[in-house]
Short mmCIF file of the C-alpha atoms (twelve columns), coordinates in Angstrom:
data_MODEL
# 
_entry.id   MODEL 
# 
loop_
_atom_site.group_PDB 
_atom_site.id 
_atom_site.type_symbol 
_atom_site.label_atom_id 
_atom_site.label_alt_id 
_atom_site.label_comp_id 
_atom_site.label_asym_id 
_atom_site.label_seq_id 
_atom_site.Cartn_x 
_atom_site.Cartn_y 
_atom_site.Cartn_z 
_atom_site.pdbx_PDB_model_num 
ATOM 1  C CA . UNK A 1  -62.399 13.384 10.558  1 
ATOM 2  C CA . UNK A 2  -65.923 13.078 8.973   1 
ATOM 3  C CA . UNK A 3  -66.813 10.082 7.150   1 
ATOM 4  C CA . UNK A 4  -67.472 10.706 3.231   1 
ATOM 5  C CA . UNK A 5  -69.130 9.096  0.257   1 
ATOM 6  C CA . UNK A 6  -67.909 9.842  -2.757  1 
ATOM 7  C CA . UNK A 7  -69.857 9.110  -6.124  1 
ATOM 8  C CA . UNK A 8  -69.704 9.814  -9.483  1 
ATOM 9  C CA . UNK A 9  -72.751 12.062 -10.758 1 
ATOM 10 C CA . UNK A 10 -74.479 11.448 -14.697 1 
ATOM 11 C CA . UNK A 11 -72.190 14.458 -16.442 1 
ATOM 12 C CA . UNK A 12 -68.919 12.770 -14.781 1 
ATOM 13 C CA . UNK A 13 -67.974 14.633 -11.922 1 
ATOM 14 C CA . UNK A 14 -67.555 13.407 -8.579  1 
ATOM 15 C CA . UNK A 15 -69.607 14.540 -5.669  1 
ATOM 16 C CA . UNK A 16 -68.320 15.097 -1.857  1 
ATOM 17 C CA . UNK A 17 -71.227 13.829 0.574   1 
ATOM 18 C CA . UNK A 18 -70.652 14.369 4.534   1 
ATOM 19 C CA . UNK A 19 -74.089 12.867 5.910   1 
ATOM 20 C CA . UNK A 20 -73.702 14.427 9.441   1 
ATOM 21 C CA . UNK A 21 -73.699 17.450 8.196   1 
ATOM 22 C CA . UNK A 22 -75.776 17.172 4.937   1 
ATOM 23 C CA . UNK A 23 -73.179 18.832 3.091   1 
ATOM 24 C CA . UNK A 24 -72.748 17.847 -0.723  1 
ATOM 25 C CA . UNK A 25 -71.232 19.095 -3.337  1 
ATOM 26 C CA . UNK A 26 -68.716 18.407 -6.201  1 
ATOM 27 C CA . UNK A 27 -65.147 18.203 -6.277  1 
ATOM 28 C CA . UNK A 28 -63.908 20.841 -8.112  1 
ATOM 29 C CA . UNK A 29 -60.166 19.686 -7.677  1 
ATOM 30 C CA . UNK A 30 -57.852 16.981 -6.549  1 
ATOM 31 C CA . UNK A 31 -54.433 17.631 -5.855  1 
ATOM 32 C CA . UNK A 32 -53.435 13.888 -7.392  1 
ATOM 33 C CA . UNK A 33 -55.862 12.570 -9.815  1 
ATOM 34 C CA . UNK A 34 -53.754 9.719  -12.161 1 
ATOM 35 C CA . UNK A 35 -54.981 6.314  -12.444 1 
ATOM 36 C CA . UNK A 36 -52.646 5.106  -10.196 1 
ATOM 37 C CA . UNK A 37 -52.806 7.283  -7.272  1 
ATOM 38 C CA . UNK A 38 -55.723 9.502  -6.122  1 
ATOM 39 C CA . UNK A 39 -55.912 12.272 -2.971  1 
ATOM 40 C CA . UNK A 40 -54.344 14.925 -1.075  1 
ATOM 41 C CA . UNK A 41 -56.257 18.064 -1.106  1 
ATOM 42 C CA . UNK A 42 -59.606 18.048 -2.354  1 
ATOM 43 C CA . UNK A 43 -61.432 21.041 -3.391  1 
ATOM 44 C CA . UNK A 44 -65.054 21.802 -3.336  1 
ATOM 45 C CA . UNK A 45 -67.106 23.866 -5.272  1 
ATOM 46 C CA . UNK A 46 -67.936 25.984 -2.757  1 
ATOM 47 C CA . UNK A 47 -64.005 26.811 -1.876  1 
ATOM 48 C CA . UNK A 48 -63.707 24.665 1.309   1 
ATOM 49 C CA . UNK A 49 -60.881 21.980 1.172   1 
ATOM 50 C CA . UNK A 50 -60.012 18.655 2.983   1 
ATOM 51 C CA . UNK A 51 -57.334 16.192 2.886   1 
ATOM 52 C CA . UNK A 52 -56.821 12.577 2.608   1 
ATOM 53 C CA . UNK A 53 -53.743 10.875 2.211   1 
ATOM 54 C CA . UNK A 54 -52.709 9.778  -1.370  1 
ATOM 55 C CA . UNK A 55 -54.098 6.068  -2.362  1 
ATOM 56 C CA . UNK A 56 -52.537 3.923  -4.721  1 
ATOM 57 C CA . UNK A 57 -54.341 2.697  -6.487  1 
ATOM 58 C CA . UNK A 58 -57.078 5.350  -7.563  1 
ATOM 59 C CA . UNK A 59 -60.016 4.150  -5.790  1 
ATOM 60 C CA . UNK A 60 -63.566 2.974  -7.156  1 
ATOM 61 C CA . UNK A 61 -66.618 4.799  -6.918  1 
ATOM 62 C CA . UNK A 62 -68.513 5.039  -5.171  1 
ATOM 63 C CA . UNK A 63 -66.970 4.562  -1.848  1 
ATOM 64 C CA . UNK A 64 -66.572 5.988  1.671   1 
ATOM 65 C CA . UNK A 65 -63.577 7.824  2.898   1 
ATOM 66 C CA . UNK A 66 -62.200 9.171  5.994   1 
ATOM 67 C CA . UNK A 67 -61.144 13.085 5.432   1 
ATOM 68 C CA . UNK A 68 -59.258 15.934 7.395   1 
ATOM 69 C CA . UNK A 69 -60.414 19.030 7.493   1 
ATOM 70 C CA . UNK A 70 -57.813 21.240 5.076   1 
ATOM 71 C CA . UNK A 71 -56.544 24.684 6.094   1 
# 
């Protein structure tokens, strides 16, 4: 369960940074996205997906998550 920062990039989207890999790239989807609950499966750019259990409330970015690998 890799430890990722999340931040929001200048044209508004969000960007998925895993440090101990040096992966990054932005989220291209987000199974729940309201402003009262955020998560599930997240989907990157480059196809590959992970998981993190839905949050209420939407969280605040940038921060630092804790995500499952998504089959």
């Amino acid at each position: 369960m890799p430890n990722v920062m999340i931040r929001i990039k200048d044209n508004g989207a969000l960007l998925f940074y895993i440090a101990k890999k040096d992966q990054e790239d932005e989220i291209a989807t987000v199974e729940v996205d309201t402003d009262n609950e955020w998560g599930g499966v997240v989907e990157l750019t480059d196809g590959s997906k992970y998981y993190i259990e839905p949050m209420s409330p939407r969280p605040s970015f940038p921060t630092t998550l804790r995500f499952k690998r998504a089959e």
